[in-house]
Each structure stands twice: as structure tokens, then as C-alpha cells.
C-alpha positions in Angstrom: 40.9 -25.5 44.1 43.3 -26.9 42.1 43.2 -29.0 39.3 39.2 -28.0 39.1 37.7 -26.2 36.0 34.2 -24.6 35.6 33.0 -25.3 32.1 29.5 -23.7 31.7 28.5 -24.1 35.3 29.4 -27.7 35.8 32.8 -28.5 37.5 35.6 -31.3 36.0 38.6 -32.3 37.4 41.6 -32.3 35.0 44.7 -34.9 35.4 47.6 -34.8 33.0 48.2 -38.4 31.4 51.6 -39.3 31.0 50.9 -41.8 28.7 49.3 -39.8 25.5 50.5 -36.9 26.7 47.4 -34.7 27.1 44.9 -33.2 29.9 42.0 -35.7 30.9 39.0 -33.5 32.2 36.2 -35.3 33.7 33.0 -33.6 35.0 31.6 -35.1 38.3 28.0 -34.4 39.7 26.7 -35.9 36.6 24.8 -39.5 36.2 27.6 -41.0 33.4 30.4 -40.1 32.6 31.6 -37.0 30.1 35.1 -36.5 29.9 37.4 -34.9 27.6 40.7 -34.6 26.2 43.3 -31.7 25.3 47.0 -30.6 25.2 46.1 -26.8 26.8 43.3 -24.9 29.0 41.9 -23.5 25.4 41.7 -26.7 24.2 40.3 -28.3 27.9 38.0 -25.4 27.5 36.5 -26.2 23.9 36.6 -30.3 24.3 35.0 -30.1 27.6 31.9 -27.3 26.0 31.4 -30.2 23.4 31.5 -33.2 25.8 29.4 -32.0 27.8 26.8 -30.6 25.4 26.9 -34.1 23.9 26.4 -35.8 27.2 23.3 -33.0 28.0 21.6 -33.6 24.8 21.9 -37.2 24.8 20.2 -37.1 28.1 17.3 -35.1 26.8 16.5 -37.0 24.3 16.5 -40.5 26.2 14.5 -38.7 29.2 17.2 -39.3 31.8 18.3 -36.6 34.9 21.7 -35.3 33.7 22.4 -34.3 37.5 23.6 -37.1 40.0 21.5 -37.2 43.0 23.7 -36.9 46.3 21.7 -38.4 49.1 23.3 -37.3 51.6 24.5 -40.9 53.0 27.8 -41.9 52.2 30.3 -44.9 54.3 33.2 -44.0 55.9 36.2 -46.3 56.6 39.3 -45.2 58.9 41.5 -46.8 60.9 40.3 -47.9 64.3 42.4 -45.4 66.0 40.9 -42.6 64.4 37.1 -44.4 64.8 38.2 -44.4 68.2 39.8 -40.9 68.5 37.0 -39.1 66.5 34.2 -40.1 68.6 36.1 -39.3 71.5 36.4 -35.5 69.9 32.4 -35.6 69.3 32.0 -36.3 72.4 33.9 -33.9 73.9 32.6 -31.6 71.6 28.6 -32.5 73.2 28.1 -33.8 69.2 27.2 -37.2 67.8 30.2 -38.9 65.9 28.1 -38.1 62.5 27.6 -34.0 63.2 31.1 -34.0 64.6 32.5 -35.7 61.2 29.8 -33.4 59.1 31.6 -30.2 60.9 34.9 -31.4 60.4 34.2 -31.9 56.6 32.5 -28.8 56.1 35.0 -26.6 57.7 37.9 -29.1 55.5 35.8 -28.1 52.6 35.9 -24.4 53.3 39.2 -23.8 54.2 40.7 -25.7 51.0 38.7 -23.2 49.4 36.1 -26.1 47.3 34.0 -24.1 45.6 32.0 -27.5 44.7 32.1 -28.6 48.3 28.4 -27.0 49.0 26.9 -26.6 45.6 28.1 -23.5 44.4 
């Protein structure tokens, strides 16, 4: 996926700000936020090892989960055409609206190739 890196096992999303100049990296999954900056993938590489190692030990040493809990459970907002027009496809498809919109993001998630999108 692009615009993902791995930095020792936990995923951030890089963005380049125009502003300063430099990559932004920002891990997700975690409970706060770690983020990072750098001019190159070396440098996104080494700034992002040290964030998060700060971020991890900080959060042993207060006693608090590093790791966001996912529920599960999240709102969705769309149109009211495509309310309309997905639970007409679950339907069809003999599914509730919310397995029919589960499906559709899991196979989304697979095809764009998410390596994040089911925990790995």
C-alpha cells in the first residue's frame, strides 16, 4: 500500500509537507500519537525507530496499553442514495446491510493490497 511503512512491526502513514519541506510519518493503531519527521526513507526509518521507542517506553512506565483497542463498531455516513442502494445489494445478496458492508470492506481491503487491513 502506498504511502505505508513498517517500522519494527507497527505500521505509519507518511505524507510529504509542503510547508517545512520534509516526510511526516505517523503510526496508527496506537493509543496517542507518535509521529516523526525526515527529508528521506533512511531518515523516516531512524526518526520513526526513536519515536516510537519513546512513545513505547513512556507507556511502560506510566502503566498504559500502547495498542489502540478496535472494537469492532464504527458509524458510517453516505449519501442517501447509496444507504438506499447498498441495502438493496444486501438484500439481494440474502445478507443484512452490516455483513453485506463488512464483505464489501474486506474484499476493498484485500484487493488494495492493505496489509494492515486484518492485522497483519
Amino acid at each position: 500500500m502506498n504511502n505505508v511503512m513498517k517500522i519494527n512491526g507497527h505500521q505509519a502513514v507518511i505524507a510529504f509537507d509542503p510547508e517545512i519541506e520534509l516526510f511526516r510519518g505517523e503510526f496508527i493503531g496506537l493509543n496517542g500519537g507518535a509521529d516523526f519527521y525526515a527529508s528521506d526513507v533512511a531518515g523516516l526509518q531512524r526518526e520513526g525507530a526513536i519515536s516510537l521507542a519513546v512513545f513505547l517506553k513512556t507507556c511502560a512506565e506510566k502503566g498504559i496499553e500502547p495498542l489502540k483497542n478496535f472494537s469492532g463498531k464504527f458509524v458510517l455516513r453516505v449519501d442517501p442514495a447509496i444507504h438506499e442502494a447498498a441495502a438493496l445489494a444486501a438484500a439481494a445478496n440474502g445478507k443484512s446491510l452490516n455483513q453485506w458492508a463488512a464483505d464489501m470492506l474486506e474484499m476493498s481491503l484485500a484487493a488494495s493490497d492493505n496489509s494492515c487491513a486484518l492485522g497483519a
